[in-house]
C-alpha positions as CSV (number, residue, x, y, z in Angstrom):
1,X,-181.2,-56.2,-195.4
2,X,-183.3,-58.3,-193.2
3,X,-180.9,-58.6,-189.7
4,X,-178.1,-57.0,-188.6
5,X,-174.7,-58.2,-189.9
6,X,-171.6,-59.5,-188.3
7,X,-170.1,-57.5,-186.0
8,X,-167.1,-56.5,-188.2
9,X,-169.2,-56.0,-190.8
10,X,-171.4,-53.2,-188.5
11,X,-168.1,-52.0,-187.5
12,X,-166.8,-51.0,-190.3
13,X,-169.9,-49.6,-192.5
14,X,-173.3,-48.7,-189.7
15,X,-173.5,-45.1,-189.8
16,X,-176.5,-42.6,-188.7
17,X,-175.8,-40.6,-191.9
18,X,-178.6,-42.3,-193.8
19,X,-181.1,-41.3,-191.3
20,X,-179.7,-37.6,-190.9
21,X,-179.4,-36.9,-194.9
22,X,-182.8,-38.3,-194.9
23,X,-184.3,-35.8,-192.2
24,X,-181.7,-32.7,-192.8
25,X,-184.3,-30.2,-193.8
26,X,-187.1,-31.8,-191.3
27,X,-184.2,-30.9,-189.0
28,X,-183.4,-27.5,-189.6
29,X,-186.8,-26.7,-188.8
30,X,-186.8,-28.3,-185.6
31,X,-184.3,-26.9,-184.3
32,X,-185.4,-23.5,-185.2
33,X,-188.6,-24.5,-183.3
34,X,-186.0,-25.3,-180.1
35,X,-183.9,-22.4,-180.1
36,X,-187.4,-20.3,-180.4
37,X,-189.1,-22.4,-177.6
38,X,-185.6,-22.4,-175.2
39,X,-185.7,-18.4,-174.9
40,X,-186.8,-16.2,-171.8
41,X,-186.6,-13.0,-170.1
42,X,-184.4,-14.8,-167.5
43,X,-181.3,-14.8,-168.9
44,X,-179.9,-18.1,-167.2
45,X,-182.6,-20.3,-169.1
46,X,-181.3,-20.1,-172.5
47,X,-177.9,-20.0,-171.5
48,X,-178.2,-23.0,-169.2
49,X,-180.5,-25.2,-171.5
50,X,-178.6,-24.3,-174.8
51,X,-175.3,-25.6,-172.8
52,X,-176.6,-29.2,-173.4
53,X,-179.2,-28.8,-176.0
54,X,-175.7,-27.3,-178.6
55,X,-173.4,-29.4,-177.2
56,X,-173.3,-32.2,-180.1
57,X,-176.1,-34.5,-179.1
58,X,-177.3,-36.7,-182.3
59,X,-180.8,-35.5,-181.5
60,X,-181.7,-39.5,-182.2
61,X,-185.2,-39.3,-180.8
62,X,-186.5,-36.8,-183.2
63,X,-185.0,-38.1,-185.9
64,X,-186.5,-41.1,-185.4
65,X,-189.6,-39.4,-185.3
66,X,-189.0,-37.9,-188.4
67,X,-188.5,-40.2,-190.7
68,X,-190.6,-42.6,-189.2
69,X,-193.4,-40.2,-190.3
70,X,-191.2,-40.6,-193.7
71,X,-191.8,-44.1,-193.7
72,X,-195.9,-43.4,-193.9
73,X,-196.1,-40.3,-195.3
74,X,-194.6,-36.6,-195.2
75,X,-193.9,-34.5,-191.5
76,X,-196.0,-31.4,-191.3
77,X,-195.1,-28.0,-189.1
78,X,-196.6,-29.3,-186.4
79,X,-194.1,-32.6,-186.2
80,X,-191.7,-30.0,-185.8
81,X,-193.2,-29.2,-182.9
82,X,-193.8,-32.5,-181.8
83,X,-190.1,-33.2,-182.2
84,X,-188.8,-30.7,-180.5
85,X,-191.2,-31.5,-177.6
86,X,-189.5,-35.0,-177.8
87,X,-186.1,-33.3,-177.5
88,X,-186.8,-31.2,-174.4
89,X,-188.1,-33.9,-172.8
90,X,-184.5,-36.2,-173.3
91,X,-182.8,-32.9,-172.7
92,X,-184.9,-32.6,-168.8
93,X,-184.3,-35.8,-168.1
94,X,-180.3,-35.6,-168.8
95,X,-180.1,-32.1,-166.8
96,X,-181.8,-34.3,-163.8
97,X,-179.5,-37.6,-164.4
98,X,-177.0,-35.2,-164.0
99,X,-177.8,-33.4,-160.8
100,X,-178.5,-37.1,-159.2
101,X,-175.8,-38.8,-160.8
102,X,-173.1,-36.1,-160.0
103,X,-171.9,-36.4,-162.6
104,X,-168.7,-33.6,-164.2
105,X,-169.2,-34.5,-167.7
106,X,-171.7,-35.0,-170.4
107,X,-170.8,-35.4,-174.4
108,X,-167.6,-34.5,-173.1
109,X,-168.6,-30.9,-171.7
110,X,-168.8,-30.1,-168.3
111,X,-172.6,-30.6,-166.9
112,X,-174.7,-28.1,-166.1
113,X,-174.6,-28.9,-162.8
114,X,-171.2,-28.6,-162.4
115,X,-171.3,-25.1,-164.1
116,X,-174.2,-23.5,-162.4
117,X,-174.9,-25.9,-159.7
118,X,-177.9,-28.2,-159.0
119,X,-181.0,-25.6,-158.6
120,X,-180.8,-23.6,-161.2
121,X,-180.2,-27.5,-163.3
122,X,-183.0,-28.9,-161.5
123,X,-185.8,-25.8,-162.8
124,X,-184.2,-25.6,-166.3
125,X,-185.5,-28.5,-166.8
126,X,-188.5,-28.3,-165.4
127,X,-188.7,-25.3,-167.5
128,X,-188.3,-27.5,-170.8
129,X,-190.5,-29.9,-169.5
130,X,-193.2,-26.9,-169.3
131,X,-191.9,-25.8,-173.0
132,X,-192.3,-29.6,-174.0
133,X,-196.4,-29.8,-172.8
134,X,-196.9,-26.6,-174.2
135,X,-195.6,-27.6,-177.7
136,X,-197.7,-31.2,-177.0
137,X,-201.3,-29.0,-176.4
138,X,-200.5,-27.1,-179.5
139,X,-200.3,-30.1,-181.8
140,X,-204.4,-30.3,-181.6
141,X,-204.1,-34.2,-180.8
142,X,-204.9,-35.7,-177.6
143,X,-203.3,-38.9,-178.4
144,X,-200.1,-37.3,-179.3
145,X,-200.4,-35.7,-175.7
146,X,-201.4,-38.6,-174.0
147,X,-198.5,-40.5,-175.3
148,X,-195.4,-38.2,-174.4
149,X,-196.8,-37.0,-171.3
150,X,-196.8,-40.9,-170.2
151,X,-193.8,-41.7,-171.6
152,X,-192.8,-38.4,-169.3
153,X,-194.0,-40.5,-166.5
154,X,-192.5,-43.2,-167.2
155,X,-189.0,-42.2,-167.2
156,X,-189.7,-40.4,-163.8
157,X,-190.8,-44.0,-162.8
158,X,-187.4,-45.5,-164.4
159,X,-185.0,-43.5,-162.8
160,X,-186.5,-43.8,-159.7
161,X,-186.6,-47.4,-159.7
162,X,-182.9,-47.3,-161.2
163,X,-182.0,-44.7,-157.8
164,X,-183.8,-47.1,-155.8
165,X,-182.0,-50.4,-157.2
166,X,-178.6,-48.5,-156.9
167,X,-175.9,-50.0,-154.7
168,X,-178.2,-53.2,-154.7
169,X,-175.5,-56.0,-156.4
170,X,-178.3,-58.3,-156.0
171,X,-180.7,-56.9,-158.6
172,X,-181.7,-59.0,-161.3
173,X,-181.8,-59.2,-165.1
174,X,-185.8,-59.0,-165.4
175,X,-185.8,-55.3,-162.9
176,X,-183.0,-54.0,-164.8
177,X,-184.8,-54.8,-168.1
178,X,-187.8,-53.3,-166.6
179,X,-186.1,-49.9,-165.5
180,X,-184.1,-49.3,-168.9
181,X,-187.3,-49.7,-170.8
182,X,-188.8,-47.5,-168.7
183,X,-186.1,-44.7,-168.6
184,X,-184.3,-45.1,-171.8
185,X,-186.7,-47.1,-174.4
186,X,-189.8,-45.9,-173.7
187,X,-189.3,-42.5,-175.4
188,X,-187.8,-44.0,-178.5
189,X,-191.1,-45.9,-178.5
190,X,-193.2,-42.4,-177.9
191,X,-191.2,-41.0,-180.8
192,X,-191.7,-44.0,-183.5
193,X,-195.4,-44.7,-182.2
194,X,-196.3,-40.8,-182.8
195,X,-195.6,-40.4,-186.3
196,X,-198.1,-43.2,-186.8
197,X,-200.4,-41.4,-184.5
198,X,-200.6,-38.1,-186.7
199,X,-200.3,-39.7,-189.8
200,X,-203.4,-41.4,-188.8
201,X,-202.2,-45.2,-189.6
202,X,-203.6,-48.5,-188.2
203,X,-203.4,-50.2,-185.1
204,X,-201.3,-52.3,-185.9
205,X,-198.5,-50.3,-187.8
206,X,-198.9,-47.9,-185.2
207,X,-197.8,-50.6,-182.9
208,X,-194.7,-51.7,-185.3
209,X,-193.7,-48.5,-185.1
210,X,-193.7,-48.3,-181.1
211,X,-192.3,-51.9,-180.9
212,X,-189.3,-51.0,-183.5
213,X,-188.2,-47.7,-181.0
214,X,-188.9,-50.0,-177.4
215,X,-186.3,-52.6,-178.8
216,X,-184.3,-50.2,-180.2
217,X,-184.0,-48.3,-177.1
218,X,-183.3,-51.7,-175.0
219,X,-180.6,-51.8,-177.9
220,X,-179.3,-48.7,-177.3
221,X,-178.9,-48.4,-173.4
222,X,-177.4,-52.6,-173.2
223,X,-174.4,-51.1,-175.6
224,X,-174.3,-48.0,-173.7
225,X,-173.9,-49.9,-170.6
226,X,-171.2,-52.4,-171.9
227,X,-169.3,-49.1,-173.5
228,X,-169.0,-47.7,-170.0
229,X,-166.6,-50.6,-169.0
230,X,-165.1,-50.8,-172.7
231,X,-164.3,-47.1,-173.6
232,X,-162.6,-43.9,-172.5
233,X,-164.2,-40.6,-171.9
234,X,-163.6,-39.0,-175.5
235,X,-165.2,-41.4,-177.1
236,X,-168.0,-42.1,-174.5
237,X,-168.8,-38.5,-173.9
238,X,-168.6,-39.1,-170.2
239,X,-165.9,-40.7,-167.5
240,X,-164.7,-44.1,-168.4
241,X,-166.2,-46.5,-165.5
242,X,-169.0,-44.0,-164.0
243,X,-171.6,-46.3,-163.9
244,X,-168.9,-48.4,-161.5
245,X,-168.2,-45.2,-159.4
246,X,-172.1,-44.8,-158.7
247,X,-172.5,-48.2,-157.5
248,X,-174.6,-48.7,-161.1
249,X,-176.5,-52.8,-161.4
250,X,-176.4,-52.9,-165.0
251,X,-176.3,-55.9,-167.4
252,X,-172.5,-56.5,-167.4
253,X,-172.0,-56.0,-163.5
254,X,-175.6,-58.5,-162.8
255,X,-174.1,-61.4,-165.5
256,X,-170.5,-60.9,-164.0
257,X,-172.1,-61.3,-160.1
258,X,-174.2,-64.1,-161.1
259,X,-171.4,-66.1,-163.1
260,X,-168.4,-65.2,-160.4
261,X,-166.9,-67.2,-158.0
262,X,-167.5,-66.0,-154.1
263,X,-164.4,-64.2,-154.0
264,X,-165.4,-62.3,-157.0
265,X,-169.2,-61.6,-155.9
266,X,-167.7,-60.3,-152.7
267,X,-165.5,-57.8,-155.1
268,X,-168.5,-56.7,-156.3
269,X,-170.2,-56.6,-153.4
270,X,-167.8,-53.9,-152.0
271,X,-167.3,-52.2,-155.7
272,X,-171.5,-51.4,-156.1
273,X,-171.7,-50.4,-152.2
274,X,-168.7,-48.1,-153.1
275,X,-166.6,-49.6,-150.6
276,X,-163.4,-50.0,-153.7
277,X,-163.4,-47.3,-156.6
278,X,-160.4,-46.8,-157.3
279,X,-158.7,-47.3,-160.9
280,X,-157.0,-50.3,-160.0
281,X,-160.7,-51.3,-158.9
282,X,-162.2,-50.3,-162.5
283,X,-159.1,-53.3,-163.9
284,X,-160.2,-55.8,-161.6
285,X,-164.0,-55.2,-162.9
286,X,-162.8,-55.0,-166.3
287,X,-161.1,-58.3,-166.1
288,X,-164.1,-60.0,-164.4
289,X,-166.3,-58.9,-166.9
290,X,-164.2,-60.4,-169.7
291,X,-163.5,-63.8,-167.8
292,X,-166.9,-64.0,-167.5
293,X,-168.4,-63.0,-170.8
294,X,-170.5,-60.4,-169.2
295,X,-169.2,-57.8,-171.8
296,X,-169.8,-59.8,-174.6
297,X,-173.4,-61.4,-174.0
298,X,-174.8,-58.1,-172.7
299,X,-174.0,-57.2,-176.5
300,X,-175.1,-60.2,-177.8
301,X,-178.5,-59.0,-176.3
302,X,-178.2,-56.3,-177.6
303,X,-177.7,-57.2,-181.1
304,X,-180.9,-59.5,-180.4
305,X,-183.3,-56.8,-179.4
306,X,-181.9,-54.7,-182.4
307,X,-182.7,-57.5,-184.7
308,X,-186.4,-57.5,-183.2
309,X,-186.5,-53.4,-184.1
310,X,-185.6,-55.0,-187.5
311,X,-187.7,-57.6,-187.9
312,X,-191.5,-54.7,-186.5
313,X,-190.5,-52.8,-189.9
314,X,-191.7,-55.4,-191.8
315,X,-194.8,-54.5,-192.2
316,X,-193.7,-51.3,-194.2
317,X,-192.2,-50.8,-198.1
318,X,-188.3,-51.6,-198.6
319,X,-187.0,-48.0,-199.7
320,X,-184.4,-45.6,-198.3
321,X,-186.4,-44.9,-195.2
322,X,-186.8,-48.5,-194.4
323,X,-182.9,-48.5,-195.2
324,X,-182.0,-45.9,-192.7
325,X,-184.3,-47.1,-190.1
326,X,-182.5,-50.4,-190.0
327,X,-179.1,-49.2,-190.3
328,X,-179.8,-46.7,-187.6
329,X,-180.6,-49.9,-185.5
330,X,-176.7,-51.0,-186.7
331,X,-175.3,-48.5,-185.9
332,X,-176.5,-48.3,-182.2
333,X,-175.0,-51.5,-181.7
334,X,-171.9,-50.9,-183.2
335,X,-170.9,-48.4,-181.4
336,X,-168.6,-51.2,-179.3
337,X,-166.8,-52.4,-181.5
């Protein structure tokens, strides 16, 4: 398995079980090492933090992690740590989204912020951010905490720029490239490149490794962004159309401006400057999207980038790691169909 296949074909096999029978009991320990690490004497921490952190995330990040150190070798006690460093950081990062996104619902739970309200969100996750560098110090290597701690800045920088570019209908495809890699990709990178890191492999492979999470992470957040306008809220975790509501530039909005006639760039114009909304709004932007193929080549990138995350595992032995790399890469994309 060299590329990814059709589209039907993804549809109806890609599955992340490969990758989580693979890392099962590299899992169990990492999550004993986050429940552990979430606890305080302040009662709200845990309660607040293990509100997300149980609420049915894939844990993709450290996964990846996992059996990308697999793919070289054999993960130690302290890439438990390491992964469960990796998690609190995603996990920070979604308790802030949340906060500045305002959003009601994440993985189909009510948010944190929604629950408890946006300070006590806010210094949770600061608070597993704190967990996360202490877990990073512990592992003994400097490279490993040189590498999280600026993909931790990085996604700071991402979402910033992303909060900066909101509203802006005139944002183009090479700034929203740049802030999804920043904010989404660039941990999948951190993960990937770290197993190399402790396992003490080359430049280059250690590079593969980082190249096959960015792409993969470009994959993921292009499909995530065409599923906002393609799915319904039980099966995207979150409300239908939110990225609409909060005056969102992504991929399918930037293709559908730039491809429209006037009448429809003035539609969405007013829909990112949050001027129209409403559900009968959401159909006219669903119906743009399609007339203009947005929908479709914003997956058709994606299924390009995911064939790049393919093609930086060369460099490693075919096996069942390899195997459930690569379909993990499938399955990210096939999540729209």
């Amino acid at each position: 398995m060299t590329a990814i296949n059709s589209a039907t074909d993804r549809n109806q096999a890609a599955s992340l079980k490969p990758l989580m029978h693979l890392v099962a009991s590299d899992m169990q320990a990492v999550n004993q090492v986050i429940l552990d690490r979430m606890q305080s004497e302040v009662p709200l921490i845990p309660e607040l933090a293990g509100h997300l952190i149980s609420s049915g995330g894939k844990r993709m990040r450290p996964m990846l992690m996992l059996a990308c150190s697999r793919l070289i070798g054999e993960p130690r006690d302290i890439h438990y740590k390491l992964a469960a460093a990796i998690e609190f950081i995603h996990t920070a990062t979604l308790l802030h989204d949340d906060v500045v996104d305002h959003s009601d619902l994440r993985r189909g739970k009510r948010t944190a912020n929604n629950i408890w309200g946006n300070g006590p969100t806010v210094l949770v996750g600061d608070f597993l951010l704190s967990r996360a560098f202490e877990m990073m110090v512990e592992s003994g290597s400097l490279r490993a905490l040189e590498i999280l701690s600026n993909a931790a800045a990085i996604i700071t920088q991402g979402e910033v720029d992303q909060l900066v570019s909101q509203y802006q209908v005139e944002t183009d495809e090479a700034r929203y490239l740049s802030i999804i890699g920043a904010k989404t990709a660039v941990l999948f990178a951190a993960s990937c490149r770290i197993a190399a890191v402790m396992a003490g492999c080359s430049k280059d492979k250690e590079q593969s490794l980082a190249d096959y999470g960015q792409y993969l992470g470009i994959a993921f957040q292009l499909t995530d962004d065409a599923i906002d306008y393609m799915s319904d809220s039980q099966t995207m975790g979150k409300g239908v159309g939110d990225d609409f509501r909060d005056g969102k530039v992504t991929l399918p909005v930037i293709l559908a401006y730039q491809r429209g006639e006037k009448a429809d760039r003035d539609f969405w114009r007013e829909a990112i400057e949050g001027r129209r909304v409403a559900d009968s709004d959401l159909d006219i932007a669903k119906i743009l999207l399609v007339n203009t193929d947005a929908l479709s080549d914003t997956l058709e990138r994606a299924r390009l980038y995911g064939e790049k995350a393919i093609q930086s595992l060369k460099a490693f032995p075919d096996g069942a790691v390899k195997e459930a790399l690569i379909e993990a890469v499938e399955f990210t994309i096939a999540r729209a169909y």
